[in-house]
N, C-alpha and C positions, 0 to 999 in steps of 0.2 A: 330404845327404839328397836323396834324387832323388823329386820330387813331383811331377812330369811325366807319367810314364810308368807306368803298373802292370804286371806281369807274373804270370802263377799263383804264387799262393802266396808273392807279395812284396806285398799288397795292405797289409802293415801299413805299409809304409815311407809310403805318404799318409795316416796319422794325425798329426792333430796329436799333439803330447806333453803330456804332462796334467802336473799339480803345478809351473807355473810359476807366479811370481807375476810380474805385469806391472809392476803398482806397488802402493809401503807403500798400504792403507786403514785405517778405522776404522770401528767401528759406530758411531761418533757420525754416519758419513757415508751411513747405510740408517737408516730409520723401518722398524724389522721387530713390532714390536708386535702388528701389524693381524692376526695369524692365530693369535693364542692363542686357546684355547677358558674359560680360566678367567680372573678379574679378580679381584684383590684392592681392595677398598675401604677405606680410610681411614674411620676412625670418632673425630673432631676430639674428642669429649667423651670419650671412653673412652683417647687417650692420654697420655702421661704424660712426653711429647718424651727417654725415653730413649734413643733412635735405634740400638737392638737388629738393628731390624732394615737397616739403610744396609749395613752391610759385611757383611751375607749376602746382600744382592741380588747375583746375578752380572751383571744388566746395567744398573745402576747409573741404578734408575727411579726410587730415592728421594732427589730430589735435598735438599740442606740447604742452607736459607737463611744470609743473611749475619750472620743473630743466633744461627743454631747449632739450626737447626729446621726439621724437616717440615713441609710443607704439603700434604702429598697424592703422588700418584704421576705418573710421565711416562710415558703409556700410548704414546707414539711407541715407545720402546723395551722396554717390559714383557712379558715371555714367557708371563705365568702361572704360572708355578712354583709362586706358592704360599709357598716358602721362609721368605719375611716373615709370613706367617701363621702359620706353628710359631714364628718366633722369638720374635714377640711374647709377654709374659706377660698384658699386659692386656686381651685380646683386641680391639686396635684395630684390626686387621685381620683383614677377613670375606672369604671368598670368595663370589662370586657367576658366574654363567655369563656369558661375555663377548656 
């Protein structure tokens, strides 16, 4: 690739190329939470530590203790989705405006 020099209508050849991946990451490795607009809130008396809703979070902000329990949500990674609020039957989780 010659990224030197541009010439009419050769100006594509000094793009970069897109869809490389440089190196493996994870979202464990970005706190992306900070720019939902909706929050779900844990409501401690109203659950029933079914944990319904853990394997519908797709970004895995309901983390479970070493005794096999909820304790609330890890809003570092929480998108808002919401999703844990349908799954719930007992409605322990409320949405509120983040």
């Amino acid at each position: 690739m010659n990224i030197g020099k541009t010439v009419a209508n050769e100006t594509w050849k000094t793009i970069n190329h897109g869809s490389h991946v440089f190196k493996a990451g994870s979202a464990a490795d970005f706190h992306t939470g900070d720019w939902r607009s909706n929050k779900p809130v844990w409501n401690e008396a109203k659950c029933k530590q079914c944990l319904l809703c853990v394997p519908v979070c797709p970004d895995v902000s309901i983390p479970v203790n070493a005794d096999g329990k909820i304790s609330g949500f890890d809003y570092d990674y929480c998108k808002g989705c919401l999703i844990c609020v349908k799954a719930c039957p007992f409605g322990a989780i409320e949405s509120e405006d983040a």
